[in-house]
C-alpha positions in Angstrom: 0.0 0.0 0.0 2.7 2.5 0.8 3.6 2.7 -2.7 -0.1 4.0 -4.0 -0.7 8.0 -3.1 -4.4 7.1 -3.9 -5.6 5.0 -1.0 -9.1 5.6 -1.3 -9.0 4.9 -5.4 -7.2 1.4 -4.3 -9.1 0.5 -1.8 -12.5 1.1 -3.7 -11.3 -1.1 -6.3 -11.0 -3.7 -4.0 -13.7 -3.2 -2.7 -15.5 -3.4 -6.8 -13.7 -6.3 -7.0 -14.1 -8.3 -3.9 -17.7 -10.6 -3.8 -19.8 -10.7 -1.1 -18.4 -12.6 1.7 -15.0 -12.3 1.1 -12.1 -11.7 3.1 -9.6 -8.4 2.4 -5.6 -8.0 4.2 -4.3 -5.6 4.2 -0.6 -4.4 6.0 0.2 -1.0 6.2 4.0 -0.1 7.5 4.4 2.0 10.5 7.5 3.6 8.9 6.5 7.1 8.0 9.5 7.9 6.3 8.6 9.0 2.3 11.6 7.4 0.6 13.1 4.4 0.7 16.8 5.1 0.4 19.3 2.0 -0.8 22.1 4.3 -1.1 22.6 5.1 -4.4 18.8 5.6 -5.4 15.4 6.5 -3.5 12.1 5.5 -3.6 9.6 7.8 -3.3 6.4 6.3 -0.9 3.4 6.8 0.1 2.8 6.5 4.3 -0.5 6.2 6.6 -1.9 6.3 9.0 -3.5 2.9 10.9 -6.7 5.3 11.8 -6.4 6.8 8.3 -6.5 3.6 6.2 -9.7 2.1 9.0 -11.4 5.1 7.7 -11.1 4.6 4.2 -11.6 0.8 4.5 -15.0 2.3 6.9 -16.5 4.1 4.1 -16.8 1.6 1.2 -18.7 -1.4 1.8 -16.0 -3.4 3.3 -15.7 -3.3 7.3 -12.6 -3.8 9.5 -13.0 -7.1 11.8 -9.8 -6.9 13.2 -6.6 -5.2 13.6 -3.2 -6.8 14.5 -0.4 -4.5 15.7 3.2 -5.9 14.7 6.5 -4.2 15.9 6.9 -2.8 12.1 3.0 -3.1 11.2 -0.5 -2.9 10.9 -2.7 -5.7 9.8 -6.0 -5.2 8.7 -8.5 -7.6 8.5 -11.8 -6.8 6.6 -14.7 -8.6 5.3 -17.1 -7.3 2.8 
């Protein structure tokens, strides 16, 4: 996810494309940095928010069942 600046147009395609029923991970980084740097080159990302991404996943038609908190992570669980 960190590499989309458009959450909410990613996550509303999911959510087109996911039936009825089904099941959505997600894992969001808790690194708010917005490059990746490997030295000799960077990689421009995209960070968020846990509460941020829960709303976005809130407002379509998919719901959040649960959340798992890693030491580098967020997990989210949704069904739709």
């Amino acid at each position: 996810m960190m590499h989309f600046e458009d959450k909410e147009r990613v996550i509303s395609k999911v959510d087109t494309l996911l039936k009825d029923g089904g099941i959505f991970c997600l894992s969001i980084d808790k690194n708010q940095n917005k490059y990746i740097d490997y030295g000799t080159r960077k990689i421009r990302i995209y960070p968020d928010t846990s509460e941020n991404i829960g709303s976005i996943i809130n407002s379509s038609s998919m719901k959040v069942s649960r959340v798992f908190e890693t030491d580098n992570a967020y997990i989210f669980a949704c069904n739709k």
